[in-house]
ChimeraX commands (.cxc) that place a marker at each C-alpha (Angstrom):
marker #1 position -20.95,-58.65,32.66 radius 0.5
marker #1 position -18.30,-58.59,29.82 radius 0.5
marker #1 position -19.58,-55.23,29.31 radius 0.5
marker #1 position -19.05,-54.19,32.23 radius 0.5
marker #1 position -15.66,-55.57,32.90 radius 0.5
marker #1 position -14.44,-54.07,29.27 radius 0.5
marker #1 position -15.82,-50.52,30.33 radius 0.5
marker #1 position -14.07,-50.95,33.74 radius 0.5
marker #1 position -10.61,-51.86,32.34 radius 0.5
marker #1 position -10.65,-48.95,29.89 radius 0.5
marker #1 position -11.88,-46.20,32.47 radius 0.5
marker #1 position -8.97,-47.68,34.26 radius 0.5
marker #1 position -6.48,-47.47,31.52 radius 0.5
marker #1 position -7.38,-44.27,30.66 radius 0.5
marker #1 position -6.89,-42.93,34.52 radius 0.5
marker #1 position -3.24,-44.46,34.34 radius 0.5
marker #1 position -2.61,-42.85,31.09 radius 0.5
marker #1 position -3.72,-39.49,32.84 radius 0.5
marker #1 position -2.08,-39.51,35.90 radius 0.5
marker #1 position 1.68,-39.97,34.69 radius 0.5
marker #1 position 4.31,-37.96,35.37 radius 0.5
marker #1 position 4.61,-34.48,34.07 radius 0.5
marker #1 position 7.09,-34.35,31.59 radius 0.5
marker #1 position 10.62,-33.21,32.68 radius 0.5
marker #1 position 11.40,-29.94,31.50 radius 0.5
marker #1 position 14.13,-29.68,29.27 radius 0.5
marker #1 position 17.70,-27.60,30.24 radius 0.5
marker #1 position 17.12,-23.93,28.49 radius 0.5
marker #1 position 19.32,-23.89,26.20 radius 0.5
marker #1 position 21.64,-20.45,26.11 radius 0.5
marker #1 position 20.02,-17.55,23.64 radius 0.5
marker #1 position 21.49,-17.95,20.56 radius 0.5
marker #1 position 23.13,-14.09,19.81 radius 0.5
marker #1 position 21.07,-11.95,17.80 radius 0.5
marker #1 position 23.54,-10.45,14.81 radius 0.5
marker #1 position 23.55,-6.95,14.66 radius 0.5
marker #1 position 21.70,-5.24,12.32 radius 0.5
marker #1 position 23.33,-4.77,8.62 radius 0.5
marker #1 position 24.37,-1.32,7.97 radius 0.5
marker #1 position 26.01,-1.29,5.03 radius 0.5
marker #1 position 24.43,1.25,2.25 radius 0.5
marker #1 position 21.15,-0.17,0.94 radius 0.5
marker #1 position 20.77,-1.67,-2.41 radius 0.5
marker #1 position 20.16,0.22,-5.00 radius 0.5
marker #1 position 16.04,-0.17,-5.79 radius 0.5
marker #1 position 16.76,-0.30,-9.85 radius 0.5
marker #1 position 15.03,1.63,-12.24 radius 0.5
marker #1 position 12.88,4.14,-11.54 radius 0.5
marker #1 position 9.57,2.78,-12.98 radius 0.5
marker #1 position 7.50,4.99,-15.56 radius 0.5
marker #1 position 4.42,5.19,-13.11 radius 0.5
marker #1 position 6.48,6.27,-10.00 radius 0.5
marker #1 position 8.50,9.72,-9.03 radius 0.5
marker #1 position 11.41,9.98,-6.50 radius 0.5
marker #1 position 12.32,12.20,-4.15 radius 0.5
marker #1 position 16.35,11.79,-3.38 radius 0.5
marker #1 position 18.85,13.94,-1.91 radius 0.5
marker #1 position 21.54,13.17,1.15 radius 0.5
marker #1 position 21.48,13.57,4.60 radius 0.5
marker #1 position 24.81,15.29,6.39 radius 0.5
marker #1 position 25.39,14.58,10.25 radius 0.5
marker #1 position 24.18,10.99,11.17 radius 0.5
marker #1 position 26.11,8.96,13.43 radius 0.5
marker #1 position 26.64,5.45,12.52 radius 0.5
marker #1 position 24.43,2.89,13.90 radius 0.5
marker #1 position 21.55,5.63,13.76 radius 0.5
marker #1 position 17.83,4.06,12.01 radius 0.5
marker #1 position 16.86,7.63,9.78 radius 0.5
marker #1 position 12.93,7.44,8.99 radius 0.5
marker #1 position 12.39,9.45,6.01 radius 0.5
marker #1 position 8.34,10.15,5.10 radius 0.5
marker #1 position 6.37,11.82,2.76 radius 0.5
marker #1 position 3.23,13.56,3.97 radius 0.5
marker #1 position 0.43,15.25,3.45 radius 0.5
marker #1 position 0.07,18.12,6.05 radius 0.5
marker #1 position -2.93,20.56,7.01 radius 0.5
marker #1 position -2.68,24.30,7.79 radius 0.5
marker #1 position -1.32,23.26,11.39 radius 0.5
marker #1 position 1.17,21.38,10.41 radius 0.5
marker #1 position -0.17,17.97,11.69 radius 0.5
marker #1 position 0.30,14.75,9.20 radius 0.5
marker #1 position -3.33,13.96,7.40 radius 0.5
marker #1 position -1.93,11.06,5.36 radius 0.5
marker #1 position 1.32,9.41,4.57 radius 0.5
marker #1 position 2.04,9.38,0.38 radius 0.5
marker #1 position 5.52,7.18,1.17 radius 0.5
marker #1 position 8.44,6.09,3.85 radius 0.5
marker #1 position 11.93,4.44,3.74 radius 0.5
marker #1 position 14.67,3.56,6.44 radius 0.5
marker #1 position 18.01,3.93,6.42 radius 0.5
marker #1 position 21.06,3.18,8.57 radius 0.5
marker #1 position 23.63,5.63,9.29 radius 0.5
marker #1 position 27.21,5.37,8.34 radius 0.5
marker #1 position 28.91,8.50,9.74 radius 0.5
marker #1 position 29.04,9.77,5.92 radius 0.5
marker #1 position 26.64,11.68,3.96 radius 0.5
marker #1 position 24.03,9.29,3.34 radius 0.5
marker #1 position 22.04,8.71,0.24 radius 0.5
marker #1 position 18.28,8.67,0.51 radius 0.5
marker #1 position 15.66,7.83,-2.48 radius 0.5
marker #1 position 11.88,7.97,-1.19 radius 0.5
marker #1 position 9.51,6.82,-4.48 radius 0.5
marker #1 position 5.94,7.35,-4.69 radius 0.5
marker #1 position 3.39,7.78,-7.32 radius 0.5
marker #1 position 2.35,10.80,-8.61 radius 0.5
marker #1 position -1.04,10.33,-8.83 radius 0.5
marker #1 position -0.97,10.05,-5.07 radius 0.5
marker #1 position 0.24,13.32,-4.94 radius 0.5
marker #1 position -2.77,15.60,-3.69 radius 0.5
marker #1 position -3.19,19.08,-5.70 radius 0.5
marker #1 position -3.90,22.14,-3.60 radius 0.5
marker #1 position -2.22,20.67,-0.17 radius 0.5
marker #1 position 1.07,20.80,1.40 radius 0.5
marker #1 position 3.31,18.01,1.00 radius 0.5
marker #1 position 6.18,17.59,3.53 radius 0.5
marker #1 position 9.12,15.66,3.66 radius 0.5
marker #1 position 10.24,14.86,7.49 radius 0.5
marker #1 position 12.66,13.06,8.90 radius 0.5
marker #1 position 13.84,11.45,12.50 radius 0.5
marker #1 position 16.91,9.88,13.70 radius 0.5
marker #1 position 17.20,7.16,16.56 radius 0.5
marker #1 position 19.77,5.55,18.57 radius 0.5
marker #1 position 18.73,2.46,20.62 radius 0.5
marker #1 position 15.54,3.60,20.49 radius 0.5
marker #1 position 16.54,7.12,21.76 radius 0.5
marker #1 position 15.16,10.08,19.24 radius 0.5
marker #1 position 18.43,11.77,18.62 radius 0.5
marker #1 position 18.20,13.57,15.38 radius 0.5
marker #1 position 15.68,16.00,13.23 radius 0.5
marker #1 position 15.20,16.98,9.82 radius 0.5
marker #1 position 13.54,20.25,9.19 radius 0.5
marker #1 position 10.48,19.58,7.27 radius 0.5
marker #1 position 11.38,20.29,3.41 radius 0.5
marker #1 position 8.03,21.57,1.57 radius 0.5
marker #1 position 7.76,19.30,-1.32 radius 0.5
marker #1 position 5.70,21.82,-3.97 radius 0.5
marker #1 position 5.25,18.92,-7.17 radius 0.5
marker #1 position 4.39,14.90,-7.65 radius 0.5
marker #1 position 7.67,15.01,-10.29 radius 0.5
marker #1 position 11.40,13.46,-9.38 radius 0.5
marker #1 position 13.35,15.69,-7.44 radius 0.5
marker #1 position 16.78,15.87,-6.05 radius 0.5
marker #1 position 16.70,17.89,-2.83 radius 0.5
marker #1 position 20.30,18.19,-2.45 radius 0.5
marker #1 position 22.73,17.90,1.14 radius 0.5
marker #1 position 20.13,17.77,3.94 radius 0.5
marker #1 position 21.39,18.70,7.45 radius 0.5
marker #1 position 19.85,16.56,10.24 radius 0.5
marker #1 position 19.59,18.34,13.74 radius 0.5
marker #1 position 19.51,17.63,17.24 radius 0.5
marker #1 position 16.01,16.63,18.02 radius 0.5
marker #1 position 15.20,18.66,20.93 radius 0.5
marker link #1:1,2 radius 0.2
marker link #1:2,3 radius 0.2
marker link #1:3,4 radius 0.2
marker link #1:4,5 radius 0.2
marker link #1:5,6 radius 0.2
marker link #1:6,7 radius 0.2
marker link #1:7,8 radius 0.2
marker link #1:8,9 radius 0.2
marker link #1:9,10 radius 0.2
marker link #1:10,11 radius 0.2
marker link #1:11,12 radius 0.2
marker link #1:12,13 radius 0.2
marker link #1:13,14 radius 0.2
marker link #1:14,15 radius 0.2
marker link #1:15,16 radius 0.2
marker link #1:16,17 radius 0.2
marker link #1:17,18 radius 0.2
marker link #1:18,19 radius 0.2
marker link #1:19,20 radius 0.2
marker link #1:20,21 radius 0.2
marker link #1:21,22 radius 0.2
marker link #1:22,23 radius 0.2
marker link #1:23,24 radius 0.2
marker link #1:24,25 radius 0.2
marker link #1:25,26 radius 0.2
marker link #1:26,27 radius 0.2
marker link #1:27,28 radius 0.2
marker link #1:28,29 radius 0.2
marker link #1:29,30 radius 0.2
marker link #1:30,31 radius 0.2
marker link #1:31,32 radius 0.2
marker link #1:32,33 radius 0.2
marker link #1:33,34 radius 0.2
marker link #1:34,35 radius 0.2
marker link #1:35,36 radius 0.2
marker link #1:36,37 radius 0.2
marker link #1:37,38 radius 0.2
marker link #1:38,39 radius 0.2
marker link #1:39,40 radius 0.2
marker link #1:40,41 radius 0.2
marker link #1:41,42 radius 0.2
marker link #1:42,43 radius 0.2
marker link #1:43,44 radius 0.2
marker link #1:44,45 radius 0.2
marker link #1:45,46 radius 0.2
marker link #1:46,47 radius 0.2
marker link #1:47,48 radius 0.2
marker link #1:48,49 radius 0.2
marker link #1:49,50 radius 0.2
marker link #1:50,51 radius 0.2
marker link #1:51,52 radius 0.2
marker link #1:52,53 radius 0.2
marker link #1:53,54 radius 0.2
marker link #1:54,55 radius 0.2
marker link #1:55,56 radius 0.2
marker link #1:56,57 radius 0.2
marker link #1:57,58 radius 0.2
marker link #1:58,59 radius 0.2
marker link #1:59,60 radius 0.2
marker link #1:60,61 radius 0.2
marker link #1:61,62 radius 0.2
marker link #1:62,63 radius 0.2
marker link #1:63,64 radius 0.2
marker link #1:64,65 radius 0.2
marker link #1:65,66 radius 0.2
marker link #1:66,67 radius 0.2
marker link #1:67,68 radius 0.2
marker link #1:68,69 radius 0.2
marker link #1:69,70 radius 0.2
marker link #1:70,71 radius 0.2
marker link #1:71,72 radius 0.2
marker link #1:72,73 radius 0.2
marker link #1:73,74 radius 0.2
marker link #1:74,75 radius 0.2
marker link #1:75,76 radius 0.2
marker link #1:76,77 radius 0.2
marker link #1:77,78 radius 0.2
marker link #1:78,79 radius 0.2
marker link #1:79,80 radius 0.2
marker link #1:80,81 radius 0.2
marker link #1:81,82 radius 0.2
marker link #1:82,83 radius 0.2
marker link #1:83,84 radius 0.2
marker link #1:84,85 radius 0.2
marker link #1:85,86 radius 0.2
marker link #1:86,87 radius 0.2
marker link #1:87,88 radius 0.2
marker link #1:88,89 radius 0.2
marker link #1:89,90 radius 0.2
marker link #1:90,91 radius 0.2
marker link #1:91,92 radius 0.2
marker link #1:92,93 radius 0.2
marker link #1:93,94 radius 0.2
marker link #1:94,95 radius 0.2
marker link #1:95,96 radius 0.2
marker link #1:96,97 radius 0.2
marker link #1:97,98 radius 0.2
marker link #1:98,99 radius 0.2
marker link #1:99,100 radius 0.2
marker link #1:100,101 radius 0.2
marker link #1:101,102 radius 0.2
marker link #1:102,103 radius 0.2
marker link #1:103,104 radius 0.2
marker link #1:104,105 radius 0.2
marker link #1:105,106 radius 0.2
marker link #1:106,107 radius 0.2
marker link #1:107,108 radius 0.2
marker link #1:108,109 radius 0.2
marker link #1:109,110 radius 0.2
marker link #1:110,111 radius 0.2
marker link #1:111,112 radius 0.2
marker link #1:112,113 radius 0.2
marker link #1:113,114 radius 0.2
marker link #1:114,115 radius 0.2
marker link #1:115,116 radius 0.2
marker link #1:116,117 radius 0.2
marker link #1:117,118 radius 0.2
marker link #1:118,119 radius 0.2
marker link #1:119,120 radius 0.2
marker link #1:120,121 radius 0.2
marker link #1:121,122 radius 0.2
marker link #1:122,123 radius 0.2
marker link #1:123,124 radius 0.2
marker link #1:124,125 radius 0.2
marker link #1:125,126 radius 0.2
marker link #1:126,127 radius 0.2
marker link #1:127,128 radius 0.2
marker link #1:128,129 radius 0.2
marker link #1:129,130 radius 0.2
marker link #1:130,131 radius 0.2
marker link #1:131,132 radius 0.2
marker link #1:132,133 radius 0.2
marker link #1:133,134 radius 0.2
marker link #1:134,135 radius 0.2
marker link #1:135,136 radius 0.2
marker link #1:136,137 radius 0.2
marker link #1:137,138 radius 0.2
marker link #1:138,139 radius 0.2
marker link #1:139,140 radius 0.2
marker link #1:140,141 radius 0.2
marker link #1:141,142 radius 0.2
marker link #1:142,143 radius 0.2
marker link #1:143,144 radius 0.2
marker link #1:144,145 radius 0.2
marker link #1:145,146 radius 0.2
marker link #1:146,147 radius 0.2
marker link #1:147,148 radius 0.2
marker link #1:148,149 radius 0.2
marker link #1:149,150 radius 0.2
marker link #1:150,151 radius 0.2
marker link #1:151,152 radius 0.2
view
């Protein structure tokens, strides 16, 4: 019987414990603001290591605020991206902006045609092109003023 009676007050406990009030949810508290994105010119990446090359060069005609993606591919006979050798991002600041992509060389596929591309958004908007640059050689190069388009 003490069994019993023991087994009956815990089933009973354990109802009580389950059938209490929900919790009360809580005020939301306001968003807290997002801070705009930095876009200040990027830090300088340091030395250029013995085992990597660099592609550099600037890019003329992007709008402040703009995201530029900058990669370097590998391209078939049709044009169409087989593999990607590197990529960097960088924020526009309505001046000629600066632009080093590194890689390594052994990366660099003989006998196949090596691009560099480029693309420009706005809020998420594609608003800029660059046309592709044929890259011929794995060594450092400086491509010069690049002029970034209206993407069509």
């Amino acid at each position: 019987m003490k069994v019993r009676s023991l087994a009956l007050l815990g089933l009973c406990g354990l109802l009580a414990a389950c059938g209490s009030d929900a919790p009360k949810p809580q005020p939301a508290k306001p968003a807290a603001q997002v801070p705009a994105p930095d876009i200040t010119a990027p830090e300088a990446p340091g030395p250029l290591p013995a085992w990597q090359r660099e592609i550099s060069g600037t890019l003329e005609g992007v709008p402040a605020g703009a995201q530029v993606e900058l990669a370097l591919l590998v391209v078939d006979e049709k044009s169409r991206p087989q593999r990607l050798l590197a990529s960097t991002t960088v924020a526009g600041t309505n001046r000629a902006l600066a632009f080093q992509l590194r890689f390594a060389p052994e990366a660099f596929p003989q006998n196949a045609r090596v691009e560099l591309r480029g693309r420009a958004s706005q809020a998420g908007v594609l608003t800029l092109r660059l046309a592709p640059q044929t890259i011929s050689q794995g060594t450092t190069q400086n491509l010069g003023n690049l002029q970034m388009y209206k993407a069509p």
